[in-house]
C-alpha positions in Angstrom: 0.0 0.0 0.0 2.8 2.3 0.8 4.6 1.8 -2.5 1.2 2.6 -4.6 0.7 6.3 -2.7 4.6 7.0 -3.1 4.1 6.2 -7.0 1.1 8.4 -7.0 3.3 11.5 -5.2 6.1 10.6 -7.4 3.7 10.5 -10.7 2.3 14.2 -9.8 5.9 15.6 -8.8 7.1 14.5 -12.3 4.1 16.2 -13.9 4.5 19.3 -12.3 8.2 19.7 -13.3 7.4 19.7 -17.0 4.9 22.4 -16.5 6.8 24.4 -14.0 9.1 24.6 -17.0 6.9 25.3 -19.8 4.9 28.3 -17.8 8.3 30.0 -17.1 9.8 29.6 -20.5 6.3 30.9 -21.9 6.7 33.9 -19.3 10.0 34.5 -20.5 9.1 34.8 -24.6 6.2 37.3 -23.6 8.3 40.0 -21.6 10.9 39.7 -24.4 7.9 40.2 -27.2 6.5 42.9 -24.9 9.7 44.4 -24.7 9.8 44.8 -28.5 7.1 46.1 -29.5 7.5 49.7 -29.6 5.7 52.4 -31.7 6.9 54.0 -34.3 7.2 57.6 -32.5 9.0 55.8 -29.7 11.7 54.3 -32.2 12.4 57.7 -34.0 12.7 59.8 -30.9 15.0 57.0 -29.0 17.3 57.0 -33.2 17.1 61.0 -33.1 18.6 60.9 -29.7 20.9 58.3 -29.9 23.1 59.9 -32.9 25.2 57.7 -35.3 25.6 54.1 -33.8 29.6 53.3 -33.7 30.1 49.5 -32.5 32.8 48.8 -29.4 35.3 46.9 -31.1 38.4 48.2 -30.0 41.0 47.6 -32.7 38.5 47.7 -35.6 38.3 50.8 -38.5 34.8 51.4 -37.4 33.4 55.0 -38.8 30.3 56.4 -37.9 27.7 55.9 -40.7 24.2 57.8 -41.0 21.2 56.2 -42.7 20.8 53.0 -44.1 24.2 52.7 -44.5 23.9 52.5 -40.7 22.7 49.2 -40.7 25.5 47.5 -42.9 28.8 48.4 -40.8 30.8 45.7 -39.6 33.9 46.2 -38.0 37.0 44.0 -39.4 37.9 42.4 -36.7 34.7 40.7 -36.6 34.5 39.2 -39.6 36.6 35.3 -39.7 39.0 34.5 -42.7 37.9 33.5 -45.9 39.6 30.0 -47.6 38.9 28.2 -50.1 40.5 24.8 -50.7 41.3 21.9 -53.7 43.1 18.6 -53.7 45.4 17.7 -56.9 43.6 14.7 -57.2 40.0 14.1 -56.0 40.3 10.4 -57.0 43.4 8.7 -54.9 44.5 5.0 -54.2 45.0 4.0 -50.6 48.8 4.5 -49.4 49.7 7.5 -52.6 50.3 11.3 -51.4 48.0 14.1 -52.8 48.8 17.7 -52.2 46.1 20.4 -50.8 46.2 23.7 -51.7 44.3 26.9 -49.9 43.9 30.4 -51.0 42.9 32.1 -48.3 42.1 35.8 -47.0 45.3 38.4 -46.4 44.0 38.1 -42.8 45.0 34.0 -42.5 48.1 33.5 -39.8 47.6 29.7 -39.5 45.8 26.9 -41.7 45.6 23.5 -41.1 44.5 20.2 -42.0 43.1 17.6 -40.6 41.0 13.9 -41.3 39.5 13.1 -37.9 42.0 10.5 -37.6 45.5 11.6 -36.4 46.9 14.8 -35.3 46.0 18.2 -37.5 48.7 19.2 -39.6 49.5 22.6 -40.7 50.0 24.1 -44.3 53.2 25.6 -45.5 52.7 29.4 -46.8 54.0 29.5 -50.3 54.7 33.6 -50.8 55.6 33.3 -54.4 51.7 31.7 -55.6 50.0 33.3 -52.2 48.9 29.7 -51.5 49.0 27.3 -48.3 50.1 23.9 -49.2 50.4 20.7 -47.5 50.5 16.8 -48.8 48.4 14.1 -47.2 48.7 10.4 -47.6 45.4 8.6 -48.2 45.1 5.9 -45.4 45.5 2.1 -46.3 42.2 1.7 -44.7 40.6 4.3 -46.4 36.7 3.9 -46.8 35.3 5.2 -50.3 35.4 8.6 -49.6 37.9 10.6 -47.1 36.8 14.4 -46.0 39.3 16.2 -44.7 38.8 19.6 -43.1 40.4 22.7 -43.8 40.9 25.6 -41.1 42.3 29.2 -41.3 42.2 30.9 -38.3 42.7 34.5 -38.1 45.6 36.7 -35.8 42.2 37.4 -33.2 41.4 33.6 -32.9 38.3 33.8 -35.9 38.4 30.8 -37.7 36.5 29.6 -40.7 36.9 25.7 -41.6 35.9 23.9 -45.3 35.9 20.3 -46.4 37.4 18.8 -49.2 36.8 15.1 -50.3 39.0 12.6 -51.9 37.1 9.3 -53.3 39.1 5.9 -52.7 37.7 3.6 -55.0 37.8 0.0 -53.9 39.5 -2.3 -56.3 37.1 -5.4 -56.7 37.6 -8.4 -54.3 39.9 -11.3 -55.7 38.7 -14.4 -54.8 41.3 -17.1 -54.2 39.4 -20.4 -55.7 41.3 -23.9 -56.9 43.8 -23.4 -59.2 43.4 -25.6 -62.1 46.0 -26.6 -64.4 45.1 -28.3 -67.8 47.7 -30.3 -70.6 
């Protein structure tokens, strides 16, 4: 008898949590939606008096922009590196070496390679083409299609990464059967 009336106390305690949760996190969304919705008049007046809106990024070449311009400044600093990546060869036997190339933005300090399986490796900055380079043997037990990852990180820690597959295509099996030799 004693077990039943704990499972019932135990069964409403476990219902009321759920709720608890939902009512406050309802609760939440409504002050924020309350919050936004200002008039019109309210919006100009707080714009007129606010001036030209300069973000706080402290080593950034943020200017002070007026109108609709206003909207699209972004200070430098913000912004992570652009890279784009290729293999030599997207088609590669297990065991050979392909070479990946990046051209990334002037802002990339550090770009490096990695498959998920050993240690990332980092590219070699070539000044004379302006391209990161770095070779990559193709496991010997390669499934059909490796990605590997590129990353270029930034002086400020920003970091943008893109992928780059090779396909491994599997010879077919040979099957060892009888050997027979005919006179």
């Amino acid at each position: 008898m004693k077990r039943s009336k704990l499972w019932n106390h135990g069964a409403i305690a476990l219902a009321v949590i759920p709720l608890a949760f939902l009512a406050v996190g309802c609760g939440q969304k409504a002050a924020r939606t309350s919050s936004g919705t200002e008039t019109a008049g309210q919006q100009a007046v707080a714009a007129s008096a606010s001036g030209p809106f300069v973000p706080p990024f402290g080593a950034s070449e943020a200017k002070p922009v007026s109108g609709s311009e206003q909207v699209a400044a972004v200070a430098n600093d913000s912004l992570p590196p652009d890279v784009d990546a290729t293999v030599t060869d997207s088609l590669a036997t297990p065991g050979t070496i392909i070479e990946v190339t990046a051209k990334g933005s002037p802002d990339v300090e550090e770009v490096q390679l990695s498959d998920g399986l050993g240690k990332p490796q980092r590219f070699a900055y070539d000044p004379g083409s302006d391209l990161w380079r770095a070779s990559y043997r193709v496991p010997m037990k390669a499934s059909e299609r490796v990605g590997l990852s590129v990353t270029a990180r930034s002086h400020i820690g920003r970091w943008r990464r893109v992928w780059v597959f090779v396909d491994v295509p599997r010879e077919p099996a040979k099957v060892a059967g009888p050997v027979v030799e005919e006179k």
